[in-house]
N, C-alpha and C positions, 0 to 999 in steps of 0.2 A: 591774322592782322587785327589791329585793334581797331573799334568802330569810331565812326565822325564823332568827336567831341569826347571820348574817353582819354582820359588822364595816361600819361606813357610814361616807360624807362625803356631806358637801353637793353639791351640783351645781356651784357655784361655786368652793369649796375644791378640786375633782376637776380643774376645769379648770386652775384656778392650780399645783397642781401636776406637772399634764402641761406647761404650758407651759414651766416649770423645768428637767422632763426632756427636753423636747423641746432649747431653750436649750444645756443641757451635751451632751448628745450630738451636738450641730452643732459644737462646742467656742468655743460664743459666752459672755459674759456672761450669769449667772442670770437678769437682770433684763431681758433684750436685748426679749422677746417683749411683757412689761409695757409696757416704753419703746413697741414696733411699735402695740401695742395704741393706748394714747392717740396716737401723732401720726395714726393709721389713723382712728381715733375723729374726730378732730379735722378730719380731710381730708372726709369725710363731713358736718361739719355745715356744713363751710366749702362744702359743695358742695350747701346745702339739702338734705338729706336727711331722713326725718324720726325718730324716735326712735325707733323698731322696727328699721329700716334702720342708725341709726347702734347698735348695742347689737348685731345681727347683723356687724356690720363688727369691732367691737371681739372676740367670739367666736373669730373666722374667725383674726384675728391671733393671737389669745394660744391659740391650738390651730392655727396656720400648720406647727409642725418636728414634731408631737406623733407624726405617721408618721414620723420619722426614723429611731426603732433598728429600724423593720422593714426598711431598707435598708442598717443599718449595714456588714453582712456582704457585700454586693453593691458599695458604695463599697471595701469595705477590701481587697477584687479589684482595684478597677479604681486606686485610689491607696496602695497599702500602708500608708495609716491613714485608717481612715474618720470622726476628729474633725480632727486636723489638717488634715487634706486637706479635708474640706467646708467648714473655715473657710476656709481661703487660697480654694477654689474661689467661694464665695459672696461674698466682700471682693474677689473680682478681684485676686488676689495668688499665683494659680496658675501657675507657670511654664507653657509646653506639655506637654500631658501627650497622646500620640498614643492612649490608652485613654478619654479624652474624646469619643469621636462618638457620634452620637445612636442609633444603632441599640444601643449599651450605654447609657447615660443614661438616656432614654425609656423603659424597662420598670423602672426605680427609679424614678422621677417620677410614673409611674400606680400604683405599689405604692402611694407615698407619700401620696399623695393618697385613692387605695382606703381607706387603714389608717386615716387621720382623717376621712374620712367615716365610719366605722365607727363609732368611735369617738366622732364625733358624735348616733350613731343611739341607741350603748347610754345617752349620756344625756339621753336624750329632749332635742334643743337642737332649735332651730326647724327646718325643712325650710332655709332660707335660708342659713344656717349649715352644714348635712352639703352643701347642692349648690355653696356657694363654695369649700370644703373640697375638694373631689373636680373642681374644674375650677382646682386653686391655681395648680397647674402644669404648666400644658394639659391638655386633651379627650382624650379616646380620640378624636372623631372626626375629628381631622386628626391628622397624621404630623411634627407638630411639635411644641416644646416651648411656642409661642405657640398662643392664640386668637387669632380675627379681632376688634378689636378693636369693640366696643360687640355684636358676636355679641346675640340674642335669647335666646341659651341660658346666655350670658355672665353670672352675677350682679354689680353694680356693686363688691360687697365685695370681689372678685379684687383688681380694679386699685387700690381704696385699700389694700391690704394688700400687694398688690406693689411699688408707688411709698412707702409707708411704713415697710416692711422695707427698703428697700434702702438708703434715705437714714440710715434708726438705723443697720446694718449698714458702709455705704461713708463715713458722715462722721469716727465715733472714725480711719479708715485713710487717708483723702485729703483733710479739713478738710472744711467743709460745702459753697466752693466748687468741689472737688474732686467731691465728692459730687455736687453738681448736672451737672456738666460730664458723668462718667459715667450718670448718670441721663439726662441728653438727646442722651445716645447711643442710649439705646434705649426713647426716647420715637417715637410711632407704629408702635413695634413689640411692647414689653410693655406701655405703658401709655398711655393717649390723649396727644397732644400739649397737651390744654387741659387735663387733669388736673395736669400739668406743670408746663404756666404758671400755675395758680390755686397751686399747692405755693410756688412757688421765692419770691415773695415774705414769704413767713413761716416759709421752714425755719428759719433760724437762731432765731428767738424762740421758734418752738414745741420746737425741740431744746434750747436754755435753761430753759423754764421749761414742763414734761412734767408738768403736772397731770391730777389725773383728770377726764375728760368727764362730762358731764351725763346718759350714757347708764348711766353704770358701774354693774354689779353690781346692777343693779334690772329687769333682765328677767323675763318669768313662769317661776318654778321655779326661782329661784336658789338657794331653799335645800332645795329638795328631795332626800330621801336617794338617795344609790345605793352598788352596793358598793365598798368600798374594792378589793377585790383586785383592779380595774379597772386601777390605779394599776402592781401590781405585774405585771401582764400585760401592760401596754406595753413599762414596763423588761424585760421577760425576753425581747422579740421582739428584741431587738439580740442576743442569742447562743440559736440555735436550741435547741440541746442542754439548756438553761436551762427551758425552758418550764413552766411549772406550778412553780417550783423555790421561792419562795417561799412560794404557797397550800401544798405540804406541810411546807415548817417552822413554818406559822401552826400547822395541824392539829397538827401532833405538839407544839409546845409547847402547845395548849392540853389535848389527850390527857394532858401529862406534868404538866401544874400541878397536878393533882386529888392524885397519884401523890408527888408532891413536898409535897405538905400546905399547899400556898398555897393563898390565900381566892380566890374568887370574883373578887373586887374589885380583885385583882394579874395574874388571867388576862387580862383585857379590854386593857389596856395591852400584855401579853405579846404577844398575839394580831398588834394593831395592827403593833407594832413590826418583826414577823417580816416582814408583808408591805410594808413601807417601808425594810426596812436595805437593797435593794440599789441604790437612788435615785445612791448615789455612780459605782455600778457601767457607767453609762453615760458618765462621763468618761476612762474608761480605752479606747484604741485594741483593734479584733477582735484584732489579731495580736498581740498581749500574750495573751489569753486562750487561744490556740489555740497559740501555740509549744511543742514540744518538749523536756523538759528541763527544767534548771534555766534560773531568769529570771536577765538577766543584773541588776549594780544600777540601771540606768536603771528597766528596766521594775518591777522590784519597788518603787522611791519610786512610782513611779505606782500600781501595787496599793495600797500602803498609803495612798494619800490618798484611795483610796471608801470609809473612814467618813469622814473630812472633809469631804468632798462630802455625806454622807447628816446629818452635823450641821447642815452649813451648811443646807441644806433645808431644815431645822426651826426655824432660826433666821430664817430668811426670811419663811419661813410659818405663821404661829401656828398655824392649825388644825392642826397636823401638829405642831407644836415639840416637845411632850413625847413625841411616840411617835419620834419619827426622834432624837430625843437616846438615848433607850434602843435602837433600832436597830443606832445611830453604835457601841455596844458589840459590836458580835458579834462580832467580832475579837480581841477583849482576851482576855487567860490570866491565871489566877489567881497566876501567876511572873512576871510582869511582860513576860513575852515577845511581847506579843500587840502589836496596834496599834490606832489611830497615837496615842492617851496611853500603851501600855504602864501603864496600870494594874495594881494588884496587887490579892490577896485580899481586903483590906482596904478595898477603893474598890467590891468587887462585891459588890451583894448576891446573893439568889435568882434574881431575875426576868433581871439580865443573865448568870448561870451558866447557867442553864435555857437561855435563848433563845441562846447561845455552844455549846449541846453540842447543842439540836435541830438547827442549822445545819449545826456540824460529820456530825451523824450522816449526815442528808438527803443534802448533799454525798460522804460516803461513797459512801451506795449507788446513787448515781445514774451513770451511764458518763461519762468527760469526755474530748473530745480527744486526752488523751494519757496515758488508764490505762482500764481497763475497769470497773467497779461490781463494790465490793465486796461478796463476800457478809456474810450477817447475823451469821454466826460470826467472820468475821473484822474486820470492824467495830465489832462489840463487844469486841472484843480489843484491837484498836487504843485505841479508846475510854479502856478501864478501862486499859490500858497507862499512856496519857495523863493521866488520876486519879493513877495513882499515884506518876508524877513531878510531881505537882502543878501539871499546866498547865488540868486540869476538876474541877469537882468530883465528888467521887465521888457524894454523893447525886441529883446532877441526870443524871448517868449511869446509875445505877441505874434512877432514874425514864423516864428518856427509853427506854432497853431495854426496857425492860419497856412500854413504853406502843405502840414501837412492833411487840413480840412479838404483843400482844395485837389490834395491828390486820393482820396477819398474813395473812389472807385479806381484804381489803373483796369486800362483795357486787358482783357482776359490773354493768358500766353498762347501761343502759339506755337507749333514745330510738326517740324513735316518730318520727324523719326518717331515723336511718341502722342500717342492719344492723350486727348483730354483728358481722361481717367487713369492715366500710368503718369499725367503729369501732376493730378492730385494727391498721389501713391506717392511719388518722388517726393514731393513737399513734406509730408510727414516723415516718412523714413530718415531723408535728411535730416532732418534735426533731432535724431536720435530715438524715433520712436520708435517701439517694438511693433511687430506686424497684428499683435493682439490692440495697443493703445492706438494704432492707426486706425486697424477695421471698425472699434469703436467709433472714433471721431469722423468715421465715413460713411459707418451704420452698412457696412458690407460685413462678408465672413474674414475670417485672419485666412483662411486658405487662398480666399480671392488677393488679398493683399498679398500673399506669398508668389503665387501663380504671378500677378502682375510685377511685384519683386526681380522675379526669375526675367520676365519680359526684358524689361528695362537692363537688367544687367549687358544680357546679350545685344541688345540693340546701340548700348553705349561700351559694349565692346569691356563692361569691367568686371570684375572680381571681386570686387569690396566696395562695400558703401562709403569709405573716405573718397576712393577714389571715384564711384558713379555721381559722390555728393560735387567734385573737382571743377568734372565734364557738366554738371547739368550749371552751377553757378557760372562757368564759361560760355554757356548757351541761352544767357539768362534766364532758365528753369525757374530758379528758385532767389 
């Protein structure tokens, strides 16, 4: 349940736009997982199934990539871009790549899977749903990327969601006979041979004319609330360092709107928008974000097309459209310097000033790859620097300093599963540090970090640090 005064969506709107996120950070089409969703739907009822079963099938699909940015950083090792490259890999358009074997593979494949069960769990979706989730892309219990196929532990929605993704994914790249031809290549291996043959007669019609099933969006609890910053907690598992990074610009711009003399009635939207502007930010490759230096210009049109990407989101998604439209602003500068409209003073009111300088501030103080966090003096310097060449504005600067002076100390955390000292283990690890740069910054040993590591996993029940990083931001850990 979400807590008093946290920002919500539906349960349904939650999924549509994880499946979006999930969609661009594969570097597929927005609409890819929608499209999976109905022929998956369809493959199910074409296979008697019955309306519980096909409504869990449709789920499974459209939250199929939604663990993707927990792996982004582990592909973008193994292919030096982790959208490009999983698209070629996933389209079968992957030249050889000798860092493709399964001993690296296979512990991204069970992250990924771990991370949308998870994330099935936090919103409350059927039990049938988080256990097809978590066997998408093999078992833990065999040493392969297949299950045995019709397996007892198997749920049926794997295989329509694996033979449905593949066909939406493999036909825009090899035509639909194309499609098929690779698909029953590794028919009796990923997916039954008579799942197969019941498919190949009606791909084409059903790839033509991709209505919605009779299942859709009428499951129990579709429109039940949960929190939004669900949303933004996925997006930030694709760059560790990131983690919690929107939930504190929500907080601080909503700290700064009182402070700035805006109504009640213009925070709500603020709030929203903080935790949805970085939706873009997952079509951008890891090693863009992690390089040294100045970007060269490739990589910078790419930087600047995640508001694009966080508009288009909103334009997709009505539930979302007005808050990811003001989002799609964080970027912009009151000089026209900003991006990707380069708007001017004149096009910004309050709410997008305020929510452009809580960003900027957050971003400051937080350590990035390739500078260290700024302190509070100097960031505010920088800051009101930046005012007074007129790229922020000065009153929303003021506001935003002072909002965050005033929360200065927060009261220490608290939880009744993890000690005070697995909860200052957790804070570093989260954000991507290794157990040697943690124990430094705690002045403990790297063993003690490892040993308290191991604790934390077991007691949050996880297997990977995208996913203990998930559960601990939901508990607000971190």
């Amino acid at each position: 349940m979400p807590m008093q005064g946290e920002e919500t969506i539906t349960v349904e709107d939650a999924v549509q736009v994880l499946a979006l996120v999930g969609d661009l950070s594969m570097g597929l089409p927005p609409d890819h997982s929608i499209r999976t969703a109905r022929l998956a739907a369809r493959l199910a009822q074409e296979n008697g199934d019955a309306v519980d079963a096909c409504s869990a099938t449709r789920l499974v699909a459209l939250l199929r990539w939604s663990g993707s940015t927990a792996t982004a950083s582990g592909f973008a090792n193994l292919l030096g871009d982790d959208v490009a490259g999983r698209l070629a890999m996933v389209t079968r358009a992957l030249p050889g790549n000798p860092n493709l074997t399964l001993p690296n593979v296979l512990p991204l494949a069970h992250t990924q899977c771990e991370v949308a069960g998870d994330i099935a769990v936090s919103l409350q979706l059927p039990p049938a749903v988080e256990e097809s989730l978590r066997h998408l892309f093999g078992g833990a219990r065999r040493g392969d990327m297949q299950d045995v196929l019709f397996a007892p532990n198997i749920p049926r929605s794997v295989f329509y969601v694996r033979l449905a993704g593949d066909l939406e994914m493999l036909a825009p790249a090899h035509g639909t006979g194309g499609a098929l031809r690779l698909i029953g290549e590794r028919a009796g291996v990923k997916y039954p041979v008579s799942l197969v043959q019941r498919l190949a007669p009606h791909a084409q019609a059903w790839l033509d004319e991709l209505g919605e099933p009779t299942c859709a969006a009428d499951y129990s609890g579709h429109d039940r609330l949960v929190a939004l910053s669900i949303v933004a907690d996925v997006i930030e598992l694709k760059l560790p360092w990131l983690a919690g990074y929107s939930r504190r610009v929500a907080a601080l711009a909503r700290r700064s709107a009182g402070l700035a003399g805006m109504l009640a009635l213009e925070e709500r939207p603020l709030v929203r928008a903080a935790l949805l502007h970085g939706i873009g930010r997952v079509t951008v490759p890891n090693p863009v974000w992690t390089r040294p230096g100045k970007l060269a210009p490739a990589d910078w049109l790419k930087v600047r097309q995640v508001p694009f990407w966080t508009a288009r989101a909103g334009a997709q998604l009505p539930a979302i459209g007005a808050d990811a439209a003001l989002g799609s602003l964080v970027y912009e500068r009151l000089d026209g310097s900003g991006y990707y409209r380069k708007l001017r003073a004149d096009r910004l009111g309050m709410q997008e000033r305020l929510l452009a300088t809580a960003a900027a501030w957050t971003a400051l103080r937080a350590p990035r790859p390739w500078r260290a966090a700024h302190g509070e003096a100097a960031a505010a310097t920088l800051l009101t620097a930046q005012a007074a060449a007129g790229r922020f504005d000065r009153h929303a600067v003021a506001a935003v300093i002072a909002a965050a002076q005033a929360a200065r100390s927060p009261a220490p955390v608290r939880d009744a599963l993890l000690s005070e000292r697995e909860i200052e283990v957790l804070r570093h690890i989260s954000l991507g540090e290794t157990s040697r740069e943690a124990a430094r910054a705690m002045r403990i040993s790297p063993a003690s970090v490892h040993s308290h590591v191991e604790t934390i996993f077991e007691k949050l029940r996880s297997r990977s640090r995208p996913a203990m990083t998930l559960k601990a931001l939901a508990r607000g850990l971190i």
